[in-house]
N, C-alpha and C positions, 0 to 999 in steps of 0.2 A: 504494500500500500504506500503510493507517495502523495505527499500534501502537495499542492497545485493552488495557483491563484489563476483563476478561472478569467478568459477574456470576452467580454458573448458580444462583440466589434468583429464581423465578419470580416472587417479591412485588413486588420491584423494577419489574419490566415494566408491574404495574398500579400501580406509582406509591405502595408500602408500605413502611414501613421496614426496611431490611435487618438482621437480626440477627446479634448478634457471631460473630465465628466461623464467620460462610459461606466457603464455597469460590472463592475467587478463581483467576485462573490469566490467564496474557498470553499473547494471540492476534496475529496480523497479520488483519485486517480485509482486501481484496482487492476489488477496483473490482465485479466481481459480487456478495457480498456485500451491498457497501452499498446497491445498486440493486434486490435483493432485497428488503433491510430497508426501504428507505423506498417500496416498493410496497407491503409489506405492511404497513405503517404507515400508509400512505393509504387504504387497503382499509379500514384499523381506525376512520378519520375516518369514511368514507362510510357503512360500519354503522350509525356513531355517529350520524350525521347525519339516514340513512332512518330508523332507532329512532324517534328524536324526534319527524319525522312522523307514523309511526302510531301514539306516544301522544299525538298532540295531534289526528289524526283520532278517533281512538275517543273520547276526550273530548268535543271536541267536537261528535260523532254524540247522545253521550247527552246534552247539554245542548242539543242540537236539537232531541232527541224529547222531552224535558223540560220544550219553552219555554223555557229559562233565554236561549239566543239566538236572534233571528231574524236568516234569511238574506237577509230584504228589507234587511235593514242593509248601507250598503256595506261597508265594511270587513269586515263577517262573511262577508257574500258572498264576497268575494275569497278572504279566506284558505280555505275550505271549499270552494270552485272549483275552487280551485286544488291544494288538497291532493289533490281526489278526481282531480283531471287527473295527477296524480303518482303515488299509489298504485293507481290502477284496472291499469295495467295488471302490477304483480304481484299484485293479490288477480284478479282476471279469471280466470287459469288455477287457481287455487286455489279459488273460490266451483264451477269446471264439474266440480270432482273432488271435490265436497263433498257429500253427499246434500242435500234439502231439508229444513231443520229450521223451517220455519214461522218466520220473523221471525229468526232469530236468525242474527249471521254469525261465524261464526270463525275467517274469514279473518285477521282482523289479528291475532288469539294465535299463531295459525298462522306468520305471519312472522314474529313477533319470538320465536319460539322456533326457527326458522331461520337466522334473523339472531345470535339467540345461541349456537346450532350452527357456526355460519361465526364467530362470532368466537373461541370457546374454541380452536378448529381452531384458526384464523392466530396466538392468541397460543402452543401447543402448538408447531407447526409453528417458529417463528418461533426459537426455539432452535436451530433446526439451522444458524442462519446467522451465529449467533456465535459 
């Protein structure tokens, strides 16, 4: 059991400055709890993590079809390889439920407006646990 001074200033969570006069209050924190909180904290990295991916695949999709890089380059290879070996199989079931819109994919707005669905959620959620 650890003693905790409780913040219930959502802004705090994303890392804002708390304003005068919020509501404090002292909880006991509880071995559940904490293992709750730091799943859901790691949930919050992996979001954070797969985000980054699909704006660095969509980017550089359109600096592909742009010419700006080629994939005969090693190094572009690789990272573009690799990225599609990472994201193909959550855009895969999302492209089979997509109609065909001739060239255009919107699979990856798609995830990361899921991805930001699943995050408001866990930081929302994430109150109940303290």
């Amino acid at each position: 059991m650890i003693d905790v001074n409780v913040n219930f200033y959502l802004g705090a969570t994303l890392g804002l400055p708390v304003p005068a006069g919020t509501l404090r209050s002292r909880r006991y924190l509880y071995w559940g709890d904490q293992t709750m909180l730091t799943l859901i904290q790691a949930m919050l990295v992996i979001i954070g993590v797969v985000r980054l991916f699909v704006i660095a695949h969509f980017i550089m999709s359109w600096l592909i079809r742009f010419d700006v890089l080629n994939v005969r380059q090693q190094f572009v290879g690789q990272v573009w390889y690799t990225l599609q070996r990472i994201l193909e199989p959550i855009y895969g079931p999302i492209r089979n439920m997509l109609p065909n819109m001739g060239g255009i994919d919107l699979s990856p707005v798609l995830v990361l407006v899921g991805l930001e669905i699943l995050r408001i959620f866990l930081i929302n959620n994430m109150m109940a646990f303290v």
